[in-house]
N, C-alpha and C positions, 0 to 999 in steps of 0.2 A: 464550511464548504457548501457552496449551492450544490442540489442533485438533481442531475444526474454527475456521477462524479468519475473520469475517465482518468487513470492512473497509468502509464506508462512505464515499466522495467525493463530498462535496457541489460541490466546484469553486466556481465564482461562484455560489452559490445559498445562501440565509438569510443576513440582515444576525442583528445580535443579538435583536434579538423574535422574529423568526420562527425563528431556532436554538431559543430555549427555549417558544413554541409547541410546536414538533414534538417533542419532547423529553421536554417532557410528557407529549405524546401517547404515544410512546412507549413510556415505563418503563410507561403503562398498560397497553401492551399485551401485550410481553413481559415474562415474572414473570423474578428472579434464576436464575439458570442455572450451574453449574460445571463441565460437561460440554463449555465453548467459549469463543472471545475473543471480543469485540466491538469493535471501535474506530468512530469517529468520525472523521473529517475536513473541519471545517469551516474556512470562509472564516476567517485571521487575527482581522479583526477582531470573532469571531463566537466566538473560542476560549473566551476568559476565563468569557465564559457560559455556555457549553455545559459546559464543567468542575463548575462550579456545579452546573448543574441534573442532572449525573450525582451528584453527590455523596454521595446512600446509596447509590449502585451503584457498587460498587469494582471488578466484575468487566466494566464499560464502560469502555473505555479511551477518550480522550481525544489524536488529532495536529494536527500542522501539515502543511498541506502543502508546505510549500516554506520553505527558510528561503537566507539568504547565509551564507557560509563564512570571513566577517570574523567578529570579532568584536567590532567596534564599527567606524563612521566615516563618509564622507560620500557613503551610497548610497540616494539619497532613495528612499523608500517600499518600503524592505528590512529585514526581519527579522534578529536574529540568531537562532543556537540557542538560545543564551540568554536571549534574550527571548520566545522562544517556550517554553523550561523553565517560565519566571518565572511566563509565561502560563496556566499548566496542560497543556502540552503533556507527553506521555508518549515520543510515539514522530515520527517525521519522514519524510513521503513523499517520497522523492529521486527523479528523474530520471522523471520521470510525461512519457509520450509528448508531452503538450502543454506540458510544459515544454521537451522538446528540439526539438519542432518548430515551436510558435510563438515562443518565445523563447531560442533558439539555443544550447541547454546542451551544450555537450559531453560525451561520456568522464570529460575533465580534468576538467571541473566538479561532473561526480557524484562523483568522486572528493573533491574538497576539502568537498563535501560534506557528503559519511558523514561523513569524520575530522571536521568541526567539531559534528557533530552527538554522536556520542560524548563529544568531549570537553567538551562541554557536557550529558552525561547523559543525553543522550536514547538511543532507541533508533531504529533508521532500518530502513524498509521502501524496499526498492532496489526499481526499475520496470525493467523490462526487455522489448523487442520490437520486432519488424525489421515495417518498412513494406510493404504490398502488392507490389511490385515486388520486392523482397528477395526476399519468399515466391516469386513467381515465377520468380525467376530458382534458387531452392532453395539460398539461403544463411541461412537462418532460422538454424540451429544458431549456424555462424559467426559473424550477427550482435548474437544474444542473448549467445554465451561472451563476445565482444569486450566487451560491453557489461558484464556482471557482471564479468571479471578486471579493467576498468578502475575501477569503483565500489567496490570489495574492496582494492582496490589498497594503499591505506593503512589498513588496519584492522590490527589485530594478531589473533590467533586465539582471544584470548579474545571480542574484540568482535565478528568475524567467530559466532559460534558464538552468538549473540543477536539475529543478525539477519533478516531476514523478506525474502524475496524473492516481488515479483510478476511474472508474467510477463503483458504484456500486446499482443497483437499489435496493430500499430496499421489494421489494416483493419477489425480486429471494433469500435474504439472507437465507440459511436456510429452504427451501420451498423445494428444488425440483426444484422452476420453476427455467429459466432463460432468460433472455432477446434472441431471435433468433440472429445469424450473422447480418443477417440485421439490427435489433434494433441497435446491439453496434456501429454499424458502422456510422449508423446515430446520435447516440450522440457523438460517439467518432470524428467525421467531424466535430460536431457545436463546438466542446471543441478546434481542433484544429484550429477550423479558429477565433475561440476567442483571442487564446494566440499568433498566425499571428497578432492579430492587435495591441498585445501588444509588444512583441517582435522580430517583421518579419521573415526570412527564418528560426532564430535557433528554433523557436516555430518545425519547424519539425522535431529535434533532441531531443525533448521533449517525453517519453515516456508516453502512455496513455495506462494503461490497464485496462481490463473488470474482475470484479468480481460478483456474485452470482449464487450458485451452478454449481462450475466450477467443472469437473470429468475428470476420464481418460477417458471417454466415450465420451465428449462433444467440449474436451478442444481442439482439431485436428481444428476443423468447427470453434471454434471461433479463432482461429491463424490466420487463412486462411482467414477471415472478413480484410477490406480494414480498415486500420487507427486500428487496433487493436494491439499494441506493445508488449502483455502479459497480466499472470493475474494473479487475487489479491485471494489466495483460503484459506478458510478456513475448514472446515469438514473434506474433501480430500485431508487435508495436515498433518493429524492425525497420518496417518500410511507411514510409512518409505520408506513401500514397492510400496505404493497405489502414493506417493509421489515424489520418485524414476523413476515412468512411467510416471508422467506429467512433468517433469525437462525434461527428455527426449523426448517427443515427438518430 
């Protein structure tokens, strides 16, 4: 992924009309660019379309957010990787705060994860960050390594070395608040002198970027933070227009 790397999570939001609505809208408004990444994260069943209607734009990437770590069987209204490849999916959101905290993901689970996601061809953008009381108590570091050597865990180092990490505290999701420049920078430095010890220099062709409450207003000053490669937004990726000026900044 070229950086700056601009990620977009739709979450529950756009069924398939309203994903190629916006989309439209869109490409109209930011022209082809090769100076950065774009991705997409739309609702599963909103992929297949959204792939489509990126289709003379090669340099918009196209995930899933969430997929299961079978690869095939009886887990009603679950994805595999491969069904999400099949889909037009490029790349796979693992371990997104509101998957570990409303729906009980573990460590173990991001782990099995990544590996199903690789071996299904995808590329996977790992989520990582410690809850309010974590921060307060000043184990942030501790709880984001915890949380990346488990996720990494089964990768091999070539697949490790293709992979994207977001770092997302979960106080700022959704809040308003967000982590200052400084903050990101200091987790985003422990994250990468982590994946230095796993995979040496290509760890810093490793994309890490910062999410919560990222805006047009904020998202300049976190660019401009040392070790921050892009970011992962959700809210302020709603609107097309509002969307449009953070691609471009």
């Amino acid at each position: 992924m070229k950086t700056p790397v601009f990620a977009a999570n739709w979450k529950m939001h756009f069924g398939p009309q309203e994903a190629r609505a916006y989309l439209h809208e869109f490409i109209g408004i930011v022209p082809p660019r090769d100076d950065r990444s774009m991705i997409f994260f739309p609702p599963a069943i909103a992929l297949a379309v959204s792939g489509y209607a990126l289709r003379d734009r090669p340099e918009i990437h196209v995930g899933v957010q969430n997929i299961h770590w079978e690869e095939k069987g009886a887990f009603t209204g679950e994805n595999s990787a491969q069904m999400a490849r099949d889909g037009g999916a490029q790349i796979a959101l693992v371990g997104h705060s509101e998957r570990r905290q409303l729906f009980g993901e573990t460590d173990e689970i991001t782990a099995k994860k990544c590996a199903a996601a690789y071996k299904a061809g995808l590329t996977v953008m790992l989520c990582v960050g410690e809850r309010l009381e974590e921060r307060e108590r000043h184990t942030t570091q501790a709880v984001v390594l915890r949380q990346l050597k488990a996720g990494i865990g089964r990768l091999d180092p070539a697949q490790l070395a293709s992979i994207a990490i977001a770092y997302e505290p979960v106080w700022a999701i959704g809040t308003g608040r967000h982590a200052t420049p400084e903050d990101a920078t200091g987790v985003h430095t422990a994250i990468r002198r982590a994946l230095r010890e796993s995979i040496g220099p290509k760890a810093d062709d490793v994309p890490i970027l910062y999410g919560g409450s990222v805006n047009a207003e904020n998202v300049a000053s976190l660019l401009a933070a040392p070790e921050v490669d892009g970011v992962l937004v959700g809210g302020a990726s709603l609107d097309p227009h509002v969307w449009g000026k953070i691609v471009q900044t």
